[in-house]
C-alpha positions as CSV (number, residue, x, y, z in Angstrom):
1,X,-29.8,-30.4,26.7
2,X,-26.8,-32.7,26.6
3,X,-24.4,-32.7,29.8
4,X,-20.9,-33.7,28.7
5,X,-18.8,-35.3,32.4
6,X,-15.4,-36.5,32.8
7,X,-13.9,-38.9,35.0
8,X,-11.8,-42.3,34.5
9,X,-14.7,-43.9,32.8
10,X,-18.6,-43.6,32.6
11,X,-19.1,-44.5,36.1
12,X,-16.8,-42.7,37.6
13,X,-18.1,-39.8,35.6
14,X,-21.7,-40.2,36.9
15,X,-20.6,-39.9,40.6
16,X,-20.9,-36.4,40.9
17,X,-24.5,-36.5,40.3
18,X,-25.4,-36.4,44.0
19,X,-29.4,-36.4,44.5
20,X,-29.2,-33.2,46.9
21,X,-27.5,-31.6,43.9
22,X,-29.9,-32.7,41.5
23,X,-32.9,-31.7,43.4
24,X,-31.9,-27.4,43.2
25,X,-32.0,-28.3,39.3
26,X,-35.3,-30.0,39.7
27,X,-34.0,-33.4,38.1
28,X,-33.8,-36.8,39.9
29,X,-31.2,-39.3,40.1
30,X,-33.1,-42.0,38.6
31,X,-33.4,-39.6,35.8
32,X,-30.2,-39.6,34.5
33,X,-29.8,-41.1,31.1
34,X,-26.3,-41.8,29.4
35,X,-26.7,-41.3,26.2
36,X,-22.7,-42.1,24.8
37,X,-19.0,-42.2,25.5
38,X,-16.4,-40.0,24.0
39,X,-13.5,-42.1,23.1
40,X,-10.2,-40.5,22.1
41,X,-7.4,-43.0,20.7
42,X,-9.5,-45.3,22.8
43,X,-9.2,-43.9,25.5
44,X,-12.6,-42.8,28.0
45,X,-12.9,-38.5,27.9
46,X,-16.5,-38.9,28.4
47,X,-19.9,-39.6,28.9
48,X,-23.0,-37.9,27.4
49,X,-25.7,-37.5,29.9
50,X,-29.3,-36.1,29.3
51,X,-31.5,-35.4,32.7
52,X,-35.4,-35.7,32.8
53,X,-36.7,-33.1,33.0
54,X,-34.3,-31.2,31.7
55,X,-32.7,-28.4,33.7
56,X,-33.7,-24.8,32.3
57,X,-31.3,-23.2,30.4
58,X,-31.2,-20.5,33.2
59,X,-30.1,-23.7,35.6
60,X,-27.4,-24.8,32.6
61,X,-26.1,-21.3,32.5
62,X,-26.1,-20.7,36.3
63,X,-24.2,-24.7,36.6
64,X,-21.4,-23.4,34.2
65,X,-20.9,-19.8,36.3
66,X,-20.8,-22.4,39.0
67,X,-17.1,-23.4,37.7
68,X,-15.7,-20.1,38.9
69,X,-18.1,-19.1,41.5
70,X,-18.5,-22.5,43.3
71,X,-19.3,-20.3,46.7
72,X,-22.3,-18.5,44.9
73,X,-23.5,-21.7,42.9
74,X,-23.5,-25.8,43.0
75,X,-21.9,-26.7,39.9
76,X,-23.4,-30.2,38.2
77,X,-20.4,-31.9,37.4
78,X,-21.0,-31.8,33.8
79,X,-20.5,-29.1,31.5
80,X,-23.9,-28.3,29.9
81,X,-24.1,-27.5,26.0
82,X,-27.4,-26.3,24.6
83,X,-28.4,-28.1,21.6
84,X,-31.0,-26.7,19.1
85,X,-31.6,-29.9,16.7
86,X,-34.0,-28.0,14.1
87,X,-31.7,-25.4,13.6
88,X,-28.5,-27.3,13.7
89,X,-27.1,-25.3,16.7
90,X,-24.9,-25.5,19.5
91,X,-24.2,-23.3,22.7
92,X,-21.4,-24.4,25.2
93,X,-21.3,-21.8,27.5
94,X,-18.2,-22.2,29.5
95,X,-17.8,-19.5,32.1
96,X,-19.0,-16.2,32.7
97,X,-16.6,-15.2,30.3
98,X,-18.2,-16.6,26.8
99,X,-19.3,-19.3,25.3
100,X,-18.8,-21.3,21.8
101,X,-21.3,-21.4,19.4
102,X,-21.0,-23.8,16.6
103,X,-23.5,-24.9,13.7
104,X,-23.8,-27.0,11.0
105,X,-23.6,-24.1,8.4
106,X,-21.8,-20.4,7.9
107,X,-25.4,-19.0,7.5
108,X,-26.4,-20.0,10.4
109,X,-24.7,-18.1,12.5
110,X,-23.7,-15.0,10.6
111,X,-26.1,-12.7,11.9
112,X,-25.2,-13.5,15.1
113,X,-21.6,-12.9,14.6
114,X,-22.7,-9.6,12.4
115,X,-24.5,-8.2,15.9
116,X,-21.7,-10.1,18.4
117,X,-18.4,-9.1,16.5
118,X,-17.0,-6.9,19.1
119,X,-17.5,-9.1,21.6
120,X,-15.4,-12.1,20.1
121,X,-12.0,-13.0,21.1
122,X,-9.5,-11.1,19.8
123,X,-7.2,-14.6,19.4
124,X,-9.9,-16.1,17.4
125,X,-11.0,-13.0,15.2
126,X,-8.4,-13.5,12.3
127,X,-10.1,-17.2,12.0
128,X,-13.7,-16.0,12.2
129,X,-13.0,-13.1,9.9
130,X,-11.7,-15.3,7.5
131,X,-14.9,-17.4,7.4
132,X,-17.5,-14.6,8.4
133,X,-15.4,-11.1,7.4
């Protein structure tokens, strides 16, 4: 699990990451590792965070819900993307609306978008057809 937080620069970014916070996703603040910066024309957008232990992925998806329903859930102030390194995977679920999923190959993820087709975007279905179709 890889937490990506903004702010002015990797400090700042790491500020949101009360203890209290941390605590309801069962992670401490000593356990905060950083684990890069994302850099843009030089320019901080950034910084890579991993907690130990890791939040579930019920936590990560209840965090990002948290965006829009901040009165129902305490947000971390990261947004969490679900990484599965064997199969070359990633989940960013962004809202309760949807998520992206992206992967290192087509195969990968055609049976998913096979069994999830009517649930994509209509904006980005002409692109996915294209590659999936």
């Amino acid at each position: 699990m890889v937490f990506a937080s903004y702010g002015d620069d990797i400090a700042n970014s790491l500020d949101g990451f009360e203890p209290d916070l941390l605590r309801i996703y069962g992670c401490g603040s000593d356990q905060i590792r950083v684990l890069g910066e994302i850099r843009i024309d030089g320019e901080f957008q950034r910084s890579l965070i991993a907690l130990s232990p890791p939040p579930s992925v019920s936590a990560c998806l209840l965090s990002a819900l948290g965006g829009d329903c901040s009165m129902l859930v305490s947000p971390l102030p990261a947004s969490p993307y679900l990484i599965d390194w064997q199969r070359e995977i990633i989940v960013f679920p962004y809202d309760d609306r949807g998520m992206d999923v992206v992967a290192t190959s087509r195969a990968t993820l055609q049976s998913s978008y096979d069994l999830f087709r009517d649930w994509l975007l209509d904006h980005d279905r002409p692109r996915m057809d294209r590659t999936f179709g």
